[in-house]
C-alpha positions, 0 to 999 in steps of 0.5 A: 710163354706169355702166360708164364710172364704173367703168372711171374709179373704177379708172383714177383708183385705180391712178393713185393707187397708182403717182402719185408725189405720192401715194408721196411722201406716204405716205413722209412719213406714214412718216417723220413716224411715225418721227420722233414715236416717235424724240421720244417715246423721247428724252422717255421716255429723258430721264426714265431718264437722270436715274434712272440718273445718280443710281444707284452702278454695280456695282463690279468684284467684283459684275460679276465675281460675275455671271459664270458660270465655264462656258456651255453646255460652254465654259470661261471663259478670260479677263476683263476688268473695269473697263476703262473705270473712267478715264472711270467707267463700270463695264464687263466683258468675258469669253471663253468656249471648248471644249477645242479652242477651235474654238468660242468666245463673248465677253459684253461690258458696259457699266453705264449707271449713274451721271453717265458711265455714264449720257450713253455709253449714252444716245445707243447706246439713241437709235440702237438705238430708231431703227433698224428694218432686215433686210439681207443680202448674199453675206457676211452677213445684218444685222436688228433683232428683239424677243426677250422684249420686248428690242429687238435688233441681230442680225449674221451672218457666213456665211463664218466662222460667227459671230454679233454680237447686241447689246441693252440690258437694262432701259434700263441694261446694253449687251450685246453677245455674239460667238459664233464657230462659234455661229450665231444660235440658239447665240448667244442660248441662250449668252446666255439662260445668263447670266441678265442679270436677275441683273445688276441 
């Protein structure tokens, strides 16, 4: 009689791992989990936008300031700032690149400060805080990942070798960093070099 409870006991166990009702369940457990933490982020960035809509954001001069005329023993070619002061958000981008310009590196910035600055990267920060992912194909391999506490987007194109990494920077900048014949690692040292603590 006992080792008929226990042949039942495991039976009904592993009808319960594979019964679609209990999978069902459990992926609802999971979305609802993804769904309170997706609200508690809105509530969190409500709070963050109203802080930045009342901050100046850097001007031209000082994001030009930031930029490092070389990175890593690759020379600043070109800069662009301000190119998004129509819709008054502070913005720049710059390229970098060695002798032979075989290997080049792009930084680009947008300042989520003030009332524009504020409502563009609001809804970026939703979209990077509800994405959690790792995917990969014969073309390229796509993840999210923590580096030092900053949630980012990491992207690699393997039959060029080239890197796409993008983050937010305390809740206010958008970075996005494209290194072409850089692998990932190459990439974020690229970054690491810019300091973006400096920014604001």
């Amino acid at each position: 009689m006992k080792k008929l409870l226990v042949l039942i006991t495991v039976a009904s166990i592993g009808f319960a791992c594979d019964n679609p009702v209990s999978k069902k369940i459990k992926e609802t457990k999971e979305s609802v989990t993804t769904t309170t933490k997706a609200v508690q982020e809105m509530s969190n960035m409500q709070e963050d936008i109203q802080e930045l809509q009342q901050q100046e954001p850097l001007t031209n001069d000082e994001l030009k300031a930031w930029l490092p005329e070389e990175i890593n023993g690759m020379k600043r070619t070109a800069y662009k700032a301000g190119q998004m002061g129509m819709a008054q958000i502070a913005s720049i981008e710059a390229t970098y690149g060695n002798e032979d310009k075989s290997k080049t590196f792009k930084i680009e910035v947008i300042d989520g400060a003030g009332q524009m600055g504020a409502a563009m990267t609001a809804a970026m920060r939703m979209a990077f805080a509800s994405q959690d992912f790792e995917e990969e194909d014969e073309y390229k391999t796509r993840r999210t990942v923590k580096k030092k506490g900053v949630k980012a987007i990491e992207e690699y194109h393997k039959n060029n070798n080239r890197s796409v990494i993008e983050f937010f920077k305390e809740d206010r900048f958008y970075m996005k960093a494209t290194g072409t014949n850089m692998d990932i690692e190459a990439t974020w040292e690229a970054i690491d070099e810019l300091d973006a603590n400096d920014l604001g």
